[in-house]
C-alpha positions as CSV (number, residue, x, y, z in Angstrom):
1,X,27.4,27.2,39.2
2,X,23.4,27.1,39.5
3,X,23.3,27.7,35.9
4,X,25.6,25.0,34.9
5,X,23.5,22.6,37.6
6,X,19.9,23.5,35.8
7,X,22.0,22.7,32.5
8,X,23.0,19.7,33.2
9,X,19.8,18.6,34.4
10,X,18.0,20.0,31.0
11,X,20.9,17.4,29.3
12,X,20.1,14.7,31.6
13,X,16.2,15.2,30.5
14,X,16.5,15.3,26.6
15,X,18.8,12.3,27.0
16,X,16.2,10.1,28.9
17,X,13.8,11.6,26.1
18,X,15.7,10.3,23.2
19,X,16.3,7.1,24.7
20,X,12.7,6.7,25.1
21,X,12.0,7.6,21.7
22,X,14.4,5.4,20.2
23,X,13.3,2.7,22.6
24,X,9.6,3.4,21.2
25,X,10.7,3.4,17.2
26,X,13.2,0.1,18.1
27,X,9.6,-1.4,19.1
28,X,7.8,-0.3,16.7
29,X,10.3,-1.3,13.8
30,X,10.3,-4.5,15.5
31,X,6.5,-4.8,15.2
32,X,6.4,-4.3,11.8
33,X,9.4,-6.8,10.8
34,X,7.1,-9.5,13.1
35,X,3.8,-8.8,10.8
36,X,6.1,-9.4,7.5
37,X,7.4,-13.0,9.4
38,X,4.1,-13.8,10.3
39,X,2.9,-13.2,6.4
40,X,6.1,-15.4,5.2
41,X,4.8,-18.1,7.2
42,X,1.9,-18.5,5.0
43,X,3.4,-17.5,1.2
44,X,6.6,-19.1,0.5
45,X,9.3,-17.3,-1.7
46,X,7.6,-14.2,-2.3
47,X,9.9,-12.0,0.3
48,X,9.9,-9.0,-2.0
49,X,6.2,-8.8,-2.3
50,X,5.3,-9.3,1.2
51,X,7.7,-6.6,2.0
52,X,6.0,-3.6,-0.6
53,X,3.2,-5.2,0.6
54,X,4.0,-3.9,3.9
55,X,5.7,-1.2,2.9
56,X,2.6,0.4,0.9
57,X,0.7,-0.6,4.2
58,X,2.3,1.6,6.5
59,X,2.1,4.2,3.9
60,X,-1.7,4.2,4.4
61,X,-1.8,2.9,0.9
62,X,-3.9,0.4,-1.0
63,X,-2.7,-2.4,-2.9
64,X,-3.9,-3.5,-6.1
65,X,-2.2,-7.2,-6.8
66,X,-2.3,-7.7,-10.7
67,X,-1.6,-11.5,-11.7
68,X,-2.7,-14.6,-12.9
69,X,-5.2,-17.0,-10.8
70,X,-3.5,-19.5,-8.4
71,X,0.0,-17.7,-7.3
72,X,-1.6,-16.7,-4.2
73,X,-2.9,-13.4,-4.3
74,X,-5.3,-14.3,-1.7
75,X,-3.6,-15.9,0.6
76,X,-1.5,-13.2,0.6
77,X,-4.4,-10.5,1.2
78,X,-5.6,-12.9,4.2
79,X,-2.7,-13.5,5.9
80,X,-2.1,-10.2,6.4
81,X,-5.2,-9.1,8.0
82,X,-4.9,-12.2,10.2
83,X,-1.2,-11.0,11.0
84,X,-2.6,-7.7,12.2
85,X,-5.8,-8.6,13.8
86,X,-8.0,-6.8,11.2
87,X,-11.8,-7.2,10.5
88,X,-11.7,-8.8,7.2
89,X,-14.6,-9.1,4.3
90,X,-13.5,-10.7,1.0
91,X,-16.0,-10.1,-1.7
92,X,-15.8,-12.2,-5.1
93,X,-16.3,-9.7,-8.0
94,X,-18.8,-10.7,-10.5
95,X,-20.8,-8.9,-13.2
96,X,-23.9,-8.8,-10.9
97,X,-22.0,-7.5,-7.9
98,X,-24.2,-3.9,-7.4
99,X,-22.5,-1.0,-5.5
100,X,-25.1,-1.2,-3.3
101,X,-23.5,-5.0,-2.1
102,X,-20.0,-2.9,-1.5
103,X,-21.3,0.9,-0.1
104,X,-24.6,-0.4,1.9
105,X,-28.5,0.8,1.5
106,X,-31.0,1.6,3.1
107,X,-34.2,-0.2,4.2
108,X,-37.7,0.9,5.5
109,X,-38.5,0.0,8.6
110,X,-42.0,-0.9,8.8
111,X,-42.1,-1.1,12.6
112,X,-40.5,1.9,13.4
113,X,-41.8,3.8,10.4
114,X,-38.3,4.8,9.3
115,X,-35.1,4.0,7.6
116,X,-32.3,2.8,8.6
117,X,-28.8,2.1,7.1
118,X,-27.7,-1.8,6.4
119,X,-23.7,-1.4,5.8
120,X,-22.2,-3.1,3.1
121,X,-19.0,-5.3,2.9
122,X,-16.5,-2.4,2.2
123,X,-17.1,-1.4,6.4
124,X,-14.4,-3.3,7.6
125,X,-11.1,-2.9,8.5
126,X,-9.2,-4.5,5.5
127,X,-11.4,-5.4,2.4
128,X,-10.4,-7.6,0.1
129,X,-11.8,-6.9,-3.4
130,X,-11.2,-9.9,-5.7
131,X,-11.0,-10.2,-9.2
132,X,-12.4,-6.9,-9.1
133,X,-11.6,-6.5,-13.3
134,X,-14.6,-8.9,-13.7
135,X,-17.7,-6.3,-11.7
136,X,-18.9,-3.7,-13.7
137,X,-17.6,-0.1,-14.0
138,X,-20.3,1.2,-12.0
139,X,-19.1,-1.0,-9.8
140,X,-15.7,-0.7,-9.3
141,X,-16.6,3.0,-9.3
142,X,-18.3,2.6,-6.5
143,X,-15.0,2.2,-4.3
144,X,-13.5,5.9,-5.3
145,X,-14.5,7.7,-2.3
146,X,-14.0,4.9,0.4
147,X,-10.8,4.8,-1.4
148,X,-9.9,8.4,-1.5
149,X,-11.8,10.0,1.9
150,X,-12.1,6.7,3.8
151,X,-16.7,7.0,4.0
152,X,-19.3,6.1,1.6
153,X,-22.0,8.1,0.8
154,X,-25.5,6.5,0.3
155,X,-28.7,8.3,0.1
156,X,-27.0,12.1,0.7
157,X,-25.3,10.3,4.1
158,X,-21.4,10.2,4.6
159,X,-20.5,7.7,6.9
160,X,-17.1,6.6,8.1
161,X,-15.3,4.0,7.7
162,X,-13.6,2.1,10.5
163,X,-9.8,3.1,10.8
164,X,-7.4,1.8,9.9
165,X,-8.8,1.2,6.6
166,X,-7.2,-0.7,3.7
167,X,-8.2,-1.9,0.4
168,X,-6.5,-5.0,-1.1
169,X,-7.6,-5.8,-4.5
170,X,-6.6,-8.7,-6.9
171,X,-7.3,-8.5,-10.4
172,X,-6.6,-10.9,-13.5
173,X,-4.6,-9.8,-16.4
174,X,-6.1,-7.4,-19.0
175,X,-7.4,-9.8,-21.8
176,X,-8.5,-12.5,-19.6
177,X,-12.5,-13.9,-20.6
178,X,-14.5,-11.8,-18.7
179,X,-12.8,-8.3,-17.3
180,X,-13.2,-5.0,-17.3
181,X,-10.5,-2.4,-17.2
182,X,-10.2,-0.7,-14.3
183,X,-10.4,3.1,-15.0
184,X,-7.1,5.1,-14.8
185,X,-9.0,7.4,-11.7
186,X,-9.7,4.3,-10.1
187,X,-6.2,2.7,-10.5
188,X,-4.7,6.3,-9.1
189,X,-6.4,5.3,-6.1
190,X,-4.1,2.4,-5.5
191,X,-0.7,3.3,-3.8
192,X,1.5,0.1,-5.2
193,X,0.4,-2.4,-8.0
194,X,2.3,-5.7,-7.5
195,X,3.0,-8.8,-9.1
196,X,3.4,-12.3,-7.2
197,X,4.3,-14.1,-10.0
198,X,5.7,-18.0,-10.4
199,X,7.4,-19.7,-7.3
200,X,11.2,-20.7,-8.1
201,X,11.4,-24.6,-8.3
202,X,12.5,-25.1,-4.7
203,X,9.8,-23.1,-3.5
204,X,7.3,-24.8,-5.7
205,X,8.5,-28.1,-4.3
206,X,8.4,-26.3,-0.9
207,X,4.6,-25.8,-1.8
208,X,3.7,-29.0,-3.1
209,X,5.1,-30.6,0.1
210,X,2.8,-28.7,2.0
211,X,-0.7,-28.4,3.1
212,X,-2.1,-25.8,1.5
213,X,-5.5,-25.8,3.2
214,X,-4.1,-25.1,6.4
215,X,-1.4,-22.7,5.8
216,X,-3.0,-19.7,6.8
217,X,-3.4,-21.4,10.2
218,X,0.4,-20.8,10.7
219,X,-0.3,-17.2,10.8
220,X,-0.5,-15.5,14.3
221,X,-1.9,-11.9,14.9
222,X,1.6,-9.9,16.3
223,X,-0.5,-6.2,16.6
224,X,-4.1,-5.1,16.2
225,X,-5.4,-2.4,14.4
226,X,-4.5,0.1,16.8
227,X,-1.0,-0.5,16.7
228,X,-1.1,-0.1,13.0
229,X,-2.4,3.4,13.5
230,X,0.6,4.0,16.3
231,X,3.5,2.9,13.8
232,X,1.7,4.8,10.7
233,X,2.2,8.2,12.7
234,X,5.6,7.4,13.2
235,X,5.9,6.7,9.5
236,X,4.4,10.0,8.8
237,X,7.3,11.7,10.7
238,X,10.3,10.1,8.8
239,X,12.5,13.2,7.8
240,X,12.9,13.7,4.0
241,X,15.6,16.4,3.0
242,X,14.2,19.2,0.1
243,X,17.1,17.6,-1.9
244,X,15.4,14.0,-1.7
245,X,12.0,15.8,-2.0
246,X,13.2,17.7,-5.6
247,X,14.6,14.2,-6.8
248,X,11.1,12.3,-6.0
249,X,9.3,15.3,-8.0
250,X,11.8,15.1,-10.7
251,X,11.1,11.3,-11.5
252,X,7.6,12.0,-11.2
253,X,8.1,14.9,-13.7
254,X,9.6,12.8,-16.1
255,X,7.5,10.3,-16.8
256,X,4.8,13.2,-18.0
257,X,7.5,14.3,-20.7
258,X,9.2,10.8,-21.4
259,X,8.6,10.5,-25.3
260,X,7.6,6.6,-24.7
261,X,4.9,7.3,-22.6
262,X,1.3,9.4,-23.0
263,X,0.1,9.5,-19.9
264,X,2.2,10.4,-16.6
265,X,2.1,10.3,-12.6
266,X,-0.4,12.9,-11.2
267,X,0.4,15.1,-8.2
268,X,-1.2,11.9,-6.1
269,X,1.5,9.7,-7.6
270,X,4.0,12.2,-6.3
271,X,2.7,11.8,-3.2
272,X,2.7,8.1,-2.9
273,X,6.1,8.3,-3.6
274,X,7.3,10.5,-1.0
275,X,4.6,8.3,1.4
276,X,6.4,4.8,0.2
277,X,9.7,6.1,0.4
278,X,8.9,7.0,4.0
279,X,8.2,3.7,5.1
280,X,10.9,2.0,3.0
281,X,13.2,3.9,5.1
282,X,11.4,3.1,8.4
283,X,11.4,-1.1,7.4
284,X,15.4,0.2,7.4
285,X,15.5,1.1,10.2
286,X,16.3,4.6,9.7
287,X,14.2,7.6,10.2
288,X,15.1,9.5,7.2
289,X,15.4,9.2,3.5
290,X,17.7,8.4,0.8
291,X,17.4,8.9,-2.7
292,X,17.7,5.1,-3.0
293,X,14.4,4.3,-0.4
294,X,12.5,6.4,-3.8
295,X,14.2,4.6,-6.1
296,X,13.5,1.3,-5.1
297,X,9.7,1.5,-4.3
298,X,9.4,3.9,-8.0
299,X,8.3,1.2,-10.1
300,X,5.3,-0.5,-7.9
301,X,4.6,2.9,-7.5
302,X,4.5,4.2,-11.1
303,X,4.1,0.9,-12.8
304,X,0.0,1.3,-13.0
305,X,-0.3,5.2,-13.4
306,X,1.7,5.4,-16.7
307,X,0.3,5.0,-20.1
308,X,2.4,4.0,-22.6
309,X,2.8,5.4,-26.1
310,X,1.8,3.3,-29.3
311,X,5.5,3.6,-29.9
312,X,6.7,1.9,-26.7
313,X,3.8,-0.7,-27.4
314,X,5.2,-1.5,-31.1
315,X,8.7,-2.0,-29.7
316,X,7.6,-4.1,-27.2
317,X,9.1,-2.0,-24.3
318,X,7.1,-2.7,-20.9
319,X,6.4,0.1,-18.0
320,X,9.6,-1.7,-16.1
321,X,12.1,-0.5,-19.0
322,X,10.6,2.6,-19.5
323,X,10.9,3.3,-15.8
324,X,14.2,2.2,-15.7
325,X,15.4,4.3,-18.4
326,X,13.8,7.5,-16.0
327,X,15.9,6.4,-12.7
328,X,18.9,6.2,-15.1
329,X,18.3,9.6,-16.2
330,X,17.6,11.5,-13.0
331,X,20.6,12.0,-11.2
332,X,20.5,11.4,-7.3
333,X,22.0,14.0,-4.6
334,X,25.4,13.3,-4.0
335,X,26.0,14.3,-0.3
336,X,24.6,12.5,1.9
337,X,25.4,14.5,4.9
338,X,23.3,17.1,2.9
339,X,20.5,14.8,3.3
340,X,21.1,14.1,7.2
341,X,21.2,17.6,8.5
342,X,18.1,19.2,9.3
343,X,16.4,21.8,8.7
C-alpha cells in the first residue's frame, strides 16, 4: 500500500511536470507566431518569406535576401529587429566600405598613453548588411568569423559579440552595375537565401494605398532578445528520429553526385538543414520532425550552396528544378510512428 502511495505521487509529479512544460512550449510557440504578425504588419503579401525568415531565425541562422531593389528587403530586415526588441545597425555597402568600418580598430590614446578598441557596426544585436554585392571582397570577407564564431578579431584580440546575434544581408542580383560576387565560403555562412519577389496585384494596390513612410511604425516589439535566446534552446531540443536524420543526409548527399550540378552542400549545409527543419516543426507546433518539415525548408536552404553545371546552365534549368528533381528522387520514411517513438 505505501509503495503504491509513493507511486502515485511520483505520477502526480511528472504530470504537473509535463503540464508545465507544455504550458512553457504553448507560450513560447505563441511568442514566436506574435513576432511573424507583428512583421506582417509592416510587409504586405510576403507570408511565406516572413515565415523562413523566422524560421531560419530560430535556427540561429543568418539570412541572406537576394532580389531586386524596391520589393522590400529592408523593411523586412527592420521590422524584424523592431518586432524583437533588437539593437539594430544597418550599414549601406559601398566600394569604400573598409572592414575596419564593419570589425572595429583601434585608436591611441594620447592621454592615457594606450589603446583602446572603437567597435564597429557589426557589434549589435541584428546587423543589417545591405547590398553587400557592391563592398569589396576584402570586405565582405571581413564578416566570416562574426558569422561563423559570433567575435571579431582585430589587432590579435577576439572579442564577443552581443548574443543573440544575427546577420541579415540584402544583395542585388548577380549582373547588376556595380557587384561583386559573394564568395561560395561566404555564402555557406548564410543559413537560408530568400527571395521577396513582386507583390500580387491586390497587394500592390494594398501598398499603393498606403503610407509607406510610416509602415514600420505599425510594428510593436512582442519579445526581446532574451526571449529569443529562451525559444532557440527549445528549438535546439525538437526530437528528430535517425530515420528523418538519414533522409536529410541523403538530400544533402545528392546534390554532390546530381550530374546537373558541380558543386554540392557541405557538411555545414547538412546541418542547417537538420537546424531549419527543427524550427519548421516547432512554427507547427510539434516538437518533432517529419520528413516533410526538411523538405519544405530544402530549397532556401540549398538554393545558394549549389553550383550548377554548364550543362544545367545551357538548358536553362535553375537551382529550384534541380532541387526538385532531388526531393523527387529521395524517398521519405514511410512510418510515421517509426518517427514518433523515441529513442
Amino acid at each position: 500500500m505505501g509503495n503504491d502511495r509513493y507511486y502515485n505521487e511520483a505520477l502526480g509529479v511528472i504530470e504537473e511536470a509535463r503540464k508545465a512544460i507544455n504550458g512553457e512550449n504553448e507560450k513560447y510557440y505563441n511568442e514566436a507566431l506574435s513576432v511573424i504578425e507583428e512583421v506582417k504588419k509592416a510587409v504586405i503579401g510576403k507570408d511565406e518569406c516572413v515565415l523562413l525568415m523566422m524560421t531560419a531565425i530560430l535556427a540561429g541562422g543568418h539570412i541572406l535576401i537576394d532580389d531586386i531593389p524596391g520589393v522590400g528587403k529592408t523593411t523586412l530586415a527592420i521590422a524584424f529587429a523592431k518586432a524583437m526588441a533588437l539593437e539594430n545597425i544597418r550599414t549601406q555597402f559601398t566600394p569604400d566600405v573598409m572592414p575596419s568600418d564593419i570589425l572595429g580598430f583601434t585608436m591611441y590614446n594620447k592621454d592615457t598613453g594606450s589603446f583602446y578598441y572603437q567597435p564597429g557596426t557589426v557589434m549589435c544585436n541584428l546587423f543589417l548588411a545591405d547590398e553587400i554585392n557592391r563592398t569589396s571582397p576584402k570586405t565582405q570577407s571581413a564578416l566570416l568569423e562574426v558569422m561563423e564564431e559570433n567575435c571579431v578579431t582585430v589587432d590579435g584580440v577576439a572579442r564577443k559579440v552581443p548574443q543573440p546575434f544575427i546577420v541579415i544581408a540584402t544583395q542585388n542580383p548577380s549582373g547588376s552595375v556595380g557587384t561583386q560576387l559573394l564568395p561560395e565560403s561566404q555564402l555557406d555562412r548564410f543559413m537560408v537565401c530568400l527571395s521577396v519577389g513582386y507583390p500580387s496585384l491586390e497587394d500592390e494596390i494594398a501598398i499603393a494605398k498606403g503610407k509607406s513612410n510610416d509602415i514600420i511604425n505599425l510594428v510593436n516589439a512582442v519579445i526581446d532578445g532574451e526571449e529569443l535566446i529562451n525559444i532557440r534552446k527549445k528549438v535546439n531540443n525538437i526530437y528528430i528520429k535517425d530515420e528523418v536524420y538519414k533522409y536529410i543526409c541523403l538530400l544533402a548527399r545528392e546534390t554532390r553526385v546530381h550530374p546537373l550540378i558541380e558543386l554540392g552542400l557541405s557538411p555545414r549545409g547538412t546541418i542547417a538543414l537538420a537546424n531549419m527543419s527543427k524550427a519548421a516543426a516547432f512554427l507547427k507546433g510539434r516538437d518533432y520532425v517529419v520528413p516533410d518539415d526538411a523538405a519544405g525548408v530544402f530549397n532556401p536552404v540549398a538554393t545558394h550552396r549549389i553550383l550548377l553545371s554548364s550543362k544545367a546552365r545551357m538548358s536553362h534549368t535553375s537551382a529550384g528544378e534541380v532541387l526538385g528533381q532531388i526531393k523527387a528522387k529521395i524517398k521519405k520514411p514511410r512510418s510515421v510512428r517509426s518517427i514518433l517513438d523515441r529513442d
